[in-house]
N, C-alpha and C positions, 0 to 999 in steps of 0.2 A: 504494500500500500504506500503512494506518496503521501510524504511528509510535505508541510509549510509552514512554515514560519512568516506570523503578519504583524506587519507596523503601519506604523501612521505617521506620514509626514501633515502636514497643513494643507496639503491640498488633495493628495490622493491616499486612498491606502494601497501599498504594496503588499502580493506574496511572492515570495519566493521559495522557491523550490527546492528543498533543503537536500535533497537526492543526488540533485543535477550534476554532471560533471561540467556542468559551467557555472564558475563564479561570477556571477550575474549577469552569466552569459558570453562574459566575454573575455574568458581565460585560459580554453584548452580548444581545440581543435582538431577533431578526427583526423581530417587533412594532414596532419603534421608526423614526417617521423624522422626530420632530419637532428639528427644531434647537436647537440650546443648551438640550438636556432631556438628562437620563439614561434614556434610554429601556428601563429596564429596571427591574423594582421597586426600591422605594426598599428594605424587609427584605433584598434581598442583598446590600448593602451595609452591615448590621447586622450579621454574621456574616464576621468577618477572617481573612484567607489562613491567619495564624497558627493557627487554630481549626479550618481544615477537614479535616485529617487525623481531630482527634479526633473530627468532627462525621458523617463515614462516606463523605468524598467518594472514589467507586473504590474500595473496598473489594471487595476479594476476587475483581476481576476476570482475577486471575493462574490461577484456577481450572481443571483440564486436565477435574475431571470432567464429562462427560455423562447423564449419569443420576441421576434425585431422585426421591424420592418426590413432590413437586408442584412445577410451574413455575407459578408469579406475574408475569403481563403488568403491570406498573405499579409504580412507588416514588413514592408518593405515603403518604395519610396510609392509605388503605385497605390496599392491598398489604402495606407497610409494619407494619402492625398483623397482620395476618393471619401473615405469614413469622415475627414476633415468636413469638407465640401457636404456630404450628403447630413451629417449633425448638426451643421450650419441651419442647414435647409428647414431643420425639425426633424426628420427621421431618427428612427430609432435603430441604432446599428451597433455590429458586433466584429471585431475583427479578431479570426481564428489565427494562429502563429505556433507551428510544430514544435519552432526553438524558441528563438529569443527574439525580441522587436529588431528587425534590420539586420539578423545572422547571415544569410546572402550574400549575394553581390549588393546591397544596399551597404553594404558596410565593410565588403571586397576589392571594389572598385578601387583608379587611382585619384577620384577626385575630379577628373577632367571634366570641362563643361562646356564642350564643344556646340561651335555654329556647325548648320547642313544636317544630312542623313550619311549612313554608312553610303550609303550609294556617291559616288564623285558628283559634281555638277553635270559633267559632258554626259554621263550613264542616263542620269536625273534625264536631261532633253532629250537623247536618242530614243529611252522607254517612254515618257510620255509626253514629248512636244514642251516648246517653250511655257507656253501659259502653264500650263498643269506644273511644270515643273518648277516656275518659279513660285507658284502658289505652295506648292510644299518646301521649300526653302524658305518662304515664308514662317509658316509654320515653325520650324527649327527654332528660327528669331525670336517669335511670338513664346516659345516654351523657353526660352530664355528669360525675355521679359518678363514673365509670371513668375519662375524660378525667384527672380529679385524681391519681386514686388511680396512673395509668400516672405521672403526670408526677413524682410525689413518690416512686414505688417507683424509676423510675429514675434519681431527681435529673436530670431534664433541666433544662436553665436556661435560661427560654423565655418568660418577664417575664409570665407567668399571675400575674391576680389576677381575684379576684369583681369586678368592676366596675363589673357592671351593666347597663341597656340603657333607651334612651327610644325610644320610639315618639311624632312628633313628629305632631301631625294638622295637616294640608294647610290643609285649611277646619273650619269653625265646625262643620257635621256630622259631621264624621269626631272630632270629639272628644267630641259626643251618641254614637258608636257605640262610643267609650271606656269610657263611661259602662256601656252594655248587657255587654262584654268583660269587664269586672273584675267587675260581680253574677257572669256567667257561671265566672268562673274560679273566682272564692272556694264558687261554687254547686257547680257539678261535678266541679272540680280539684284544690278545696282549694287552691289557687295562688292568693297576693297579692301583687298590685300596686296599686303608689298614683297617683292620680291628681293634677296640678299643674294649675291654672286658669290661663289666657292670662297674668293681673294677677302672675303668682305665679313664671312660668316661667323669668325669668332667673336665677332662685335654679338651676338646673336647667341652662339655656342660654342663654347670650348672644346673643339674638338675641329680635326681635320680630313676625317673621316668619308662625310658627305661630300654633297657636290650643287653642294646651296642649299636654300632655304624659300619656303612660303610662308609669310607671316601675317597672322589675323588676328590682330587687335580684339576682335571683338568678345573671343570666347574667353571664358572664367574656373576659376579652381577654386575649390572647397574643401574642409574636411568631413568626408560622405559618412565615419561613424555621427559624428557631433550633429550633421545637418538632419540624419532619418531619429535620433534623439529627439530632436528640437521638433521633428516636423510631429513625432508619435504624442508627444507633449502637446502640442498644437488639439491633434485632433482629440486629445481625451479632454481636455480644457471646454473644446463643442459641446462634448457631450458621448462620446463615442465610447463605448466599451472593448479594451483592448486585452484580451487573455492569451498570453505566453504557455508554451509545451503544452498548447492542445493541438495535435495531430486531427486533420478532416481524413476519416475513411473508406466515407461514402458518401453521398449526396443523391437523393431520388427527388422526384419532379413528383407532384399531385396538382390537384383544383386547390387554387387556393393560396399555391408557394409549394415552400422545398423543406424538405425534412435530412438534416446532416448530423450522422453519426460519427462522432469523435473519441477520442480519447478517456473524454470527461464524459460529460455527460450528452442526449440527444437534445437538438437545438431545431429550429423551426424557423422561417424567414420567409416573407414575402416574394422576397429578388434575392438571387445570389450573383457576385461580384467577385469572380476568377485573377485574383493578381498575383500567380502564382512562377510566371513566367520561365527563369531555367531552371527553377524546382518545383514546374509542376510534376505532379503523382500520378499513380495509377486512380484515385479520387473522380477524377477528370481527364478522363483517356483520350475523346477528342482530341481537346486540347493539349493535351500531352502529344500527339501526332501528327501536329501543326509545328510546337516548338523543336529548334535544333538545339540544343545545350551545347556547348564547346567550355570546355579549359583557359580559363585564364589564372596566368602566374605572375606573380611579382615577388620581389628581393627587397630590401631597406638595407641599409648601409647604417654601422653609426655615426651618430654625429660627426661633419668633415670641419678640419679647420677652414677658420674664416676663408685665409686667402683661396683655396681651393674652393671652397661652395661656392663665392663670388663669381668664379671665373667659367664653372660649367657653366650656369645658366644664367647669364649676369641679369636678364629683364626678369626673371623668376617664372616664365611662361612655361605653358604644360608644352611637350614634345613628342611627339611621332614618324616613324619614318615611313619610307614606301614600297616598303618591303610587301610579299603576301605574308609571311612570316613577321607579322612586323614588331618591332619593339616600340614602348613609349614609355617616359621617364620624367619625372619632375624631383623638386625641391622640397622639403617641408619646413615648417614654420622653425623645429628645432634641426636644421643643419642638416639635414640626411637628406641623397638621393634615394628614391622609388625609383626601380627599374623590373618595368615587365615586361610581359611579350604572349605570345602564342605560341611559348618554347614547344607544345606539343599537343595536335590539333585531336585532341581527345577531353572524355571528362576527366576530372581532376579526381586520381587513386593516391597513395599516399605512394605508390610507387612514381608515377607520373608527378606528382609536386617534388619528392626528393631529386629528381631525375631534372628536371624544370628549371632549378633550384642553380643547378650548376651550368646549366645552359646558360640561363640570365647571368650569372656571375661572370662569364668567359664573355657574355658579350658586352656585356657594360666597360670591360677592360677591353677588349677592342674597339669600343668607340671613345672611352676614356682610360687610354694607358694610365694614367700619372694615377690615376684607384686601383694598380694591380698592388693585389695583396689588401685592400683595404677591408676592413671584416664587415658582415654582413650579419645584422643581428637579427631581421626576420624575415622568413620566406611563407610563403602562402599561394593558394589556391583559390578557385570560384566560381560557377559555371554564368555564361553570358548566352541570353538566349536572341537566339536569329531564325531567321526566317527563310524562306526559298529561293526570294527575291531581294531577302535583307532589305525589306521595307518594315515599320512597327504597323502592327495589328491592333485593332479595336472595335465592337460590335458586338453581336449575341449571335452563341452555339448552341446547340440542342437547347434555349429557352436560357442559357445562364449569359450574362454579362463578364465581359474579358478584357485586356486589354495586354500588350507586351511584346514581345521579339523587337529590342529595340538595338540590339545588333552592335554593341558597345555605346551608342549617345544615349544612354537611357540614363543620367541624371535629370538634366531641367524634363525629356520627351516623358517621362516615368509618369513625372510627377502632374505636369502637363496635362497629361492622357487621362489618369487618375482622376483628377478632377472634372474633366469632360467627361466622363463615364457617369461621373455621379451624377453630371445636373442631366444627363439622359435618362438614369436610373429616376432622379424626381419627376419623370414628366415630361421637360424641354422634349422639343421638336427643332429640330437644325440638321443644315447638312454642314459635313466639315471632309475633306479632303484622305483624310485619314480612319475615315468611318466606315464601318461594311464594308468594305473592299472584299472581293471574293480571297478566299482563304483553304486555298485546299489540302489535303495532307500528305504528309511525305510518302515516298513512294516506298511500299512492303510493308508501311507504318504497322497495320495490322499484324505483320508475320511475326514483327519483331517486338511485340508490346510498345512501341513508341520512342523505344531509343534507337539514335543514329550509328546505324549498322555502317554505313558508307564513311565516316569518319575519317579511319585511317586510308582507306583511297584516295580522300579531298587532301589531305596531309602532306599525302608522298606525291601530289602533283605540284601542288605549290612548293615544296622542297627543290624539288626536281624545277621548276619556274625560278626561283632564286639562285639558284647553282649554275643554270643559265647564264644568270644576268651579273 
């Protein structure tokens, strides 16, 4: 039987889960079995015991009631945003969370908060024509601006700033395709970025590696535990009921709403709201047969002396390169680089993050010599979910509400979507560009229960495309 242990801060009561092999969540890590690492993100460890009451950890899991106007699978940044939005509204909601609020990629990520979609600009207009494609680049913008405007309406304190963002080109061509990218953007998008020539680029990046730079002002960096904290805070403040380690194990449809059976106890809802994205379950298999989950990995470093942090990233801007294989890397508040990648296009086993682990290490010293030998205190894992077309998804499946595959931009798009969902869930009528889009499922989805069998094929092609170039 679980045990709990419950208090009372002044504004919520917390329980916690006295059993748990997380200390409140956010201090051990299945993921993890590299030795003398902290195998667990380096961000939860930026957010102190002391904080986490006010930050929404177990809130409101003392709850006797069973019935809501919508149950929300997921506390992440989407769910999260949504239970916000739809409390606001008056509803009466419940957000279910297997682990802990924002355990995920909402709290795996590397902070980045990029303009666009995974799709290029040129991809964007050759699939769907100039208009359409500018109006979802729009969009990108638009969940930017909202991103702000949540973070400043609720004072979350969550080390947002415009930053910025470089797209770092691989080889000599891919900085000729730089070139074609920014006529493109200033052409169609009215969006400027500047361009840094090889001779020019450590003004930019420390490093000699590349062979230029794209540089866009516009996009911003966060720290993604402290932000999905502040946002889970947000929505239980509405009104929203937020309950940690209850696991959804089934979910049926009747007249009336939906009946979901958990861990805890059975729960009952009007609407239900799927933000489950690269940990959806077998709960929700559709959907589950829709999302691709992939591997993402990342490294932290410890703290670098001054003169060295300065000199990698002197603007402090988030970084990526153009690789398919790609890495990307920033700075944080206390002196360390983040460096991750796609070291390997699978889900994350503890064999694949140890394995990951060393990948990233050798290649951060290849693009920064002067860090070889420098230690590396945590490495980590997290799956990011995409799509077919690597477009994000949102609408209604078999009668539930969804929203996700947002293909690594899914901080401000998460959050974004999340809220649009809700004010669909209360009612609203609108079209939005990113809405119902036909969504169909991967192919053998059925044979294989919904995991991406085709993985390491996509893997060793883009390997073999790098090795190439």
């Amino acid at each position: 039987m679980r045990q709990f242990a419950e208090t009372k801060t002044s504004t919520f009561w917390i329980r916690v889960d006295t059993a748990s092999p997380y200390k409140f969540g956010y201090r051990s890590d299945p993921h993890g079995t590299i030795p003398s690492l902290n195998n667990y993100p380096y961000w939860w460890d930026t957010v102190s015991d002391s904080r986490l009451p006010d930050a929404a950890h177990g809130i409101a899991a003392v709850s006797r009631r069973t019935s809501f106007d919508v149950a929300v699978i997921g506390a992440g940044y989407t769910g999260l945003a949504a239970a916000r939005q739809l409390a606001r509204s008056g509803a009466s909601v419940v957000v279910l969370e297997r682990e802990r609020i924002g355990w995920g990629a909402s709290s795996r990520n590397g902070g980045q908060v990029l303009t666009g979609l995974k799709l290029e600009p040129a991809a964007l207009v050759q699939r769907f024509g100039e208009s359409r494609a500018r109006e979802l680049f729009e969009v990108s913008l638009a969940s930017l601006a909202a991103l702000e405007a949540l973070i400043r309406d609720e004072r979350i304190e969550c080390e947002y700033e415009r930053a910025g963002h470089i797209q770092a080109a691989y080889k000599p061509a891919h900085f000729d395709a730089f070139r074609d990218e920014q006529a493109l953007l200033e052409r169609v998008f009215n969006h400027r970025v500047a361009l840094v020539p090889r001779a020019d680029q450590e003004t930019e990046l420390g490093t000699r590696r590349y062979h230029g730079l794209l540089v866009d002002e516009r996009s911003g960096a966060l720290n993604p535990a402290k932000y999905v904290h502040g946002l889970a805070r947000a929505a239980a403040q509405a009104g929203a009921c937020i309950q940690e380690g209850v696991g959804v194990l089934q979910v049926s449809r009747a007249a009336g709403g939906w009946t979901l059976r958990t861990t805890g106890t059975e729960l009952r809802a009007k609407d239900l709201f799927v933000a489950t994205n690269g940990y959806t379950g077998p709960a929700t298999p559709a959907l589950r047969r829709r999302f691709i989950a992939i591997g993402s990995y990342i490294i932290a470093t410890g703290p670098l002396p001054s003169p060295t942090w300065e000199r990698l990233i002197p603007g402090r801007r988030m970084v990526f390169d153009s690789k398919n294989f790609l890495y990307y890397f920033r700075l944080t508040a206390d002196r360390r680089l983040l460096f991750g990648g796609r070291a390997e296009f699978s889900q994350p086993t503890p064999g694949s993050t140890h394995r990951a682990a060393e990948i990233l290490r050798r290649g951060m010293e290849t693009i920064f010599p002067e860090l070889t030998g420098t230690p590396v205190d945590y490495a980590w894992s997290g799956n990011v979910a995409f799509t077919r077309d690597q477009m994000p998804r949102a609408g209604i499946l078999d009668g539930a509400f969804y929203a996700g595959g947002y293909s690594g931009h899914g901080i401000a798009m998460a959050s974004y979507l999340g809220a649009l969902m809700a004010r669909r869930i209360a009612g609203e009528t609108f079209d939005h560009p990113l809405l119902d889009t036909p969504f169909p499922p991967l192919p053998f989805s059925r044979l294989s229960g919904g995991r991406p069998w085709f993985l390491p094929l996509v893997g060793a092609y883009y390997r073999f495309r790098d090795w190439l170039d």
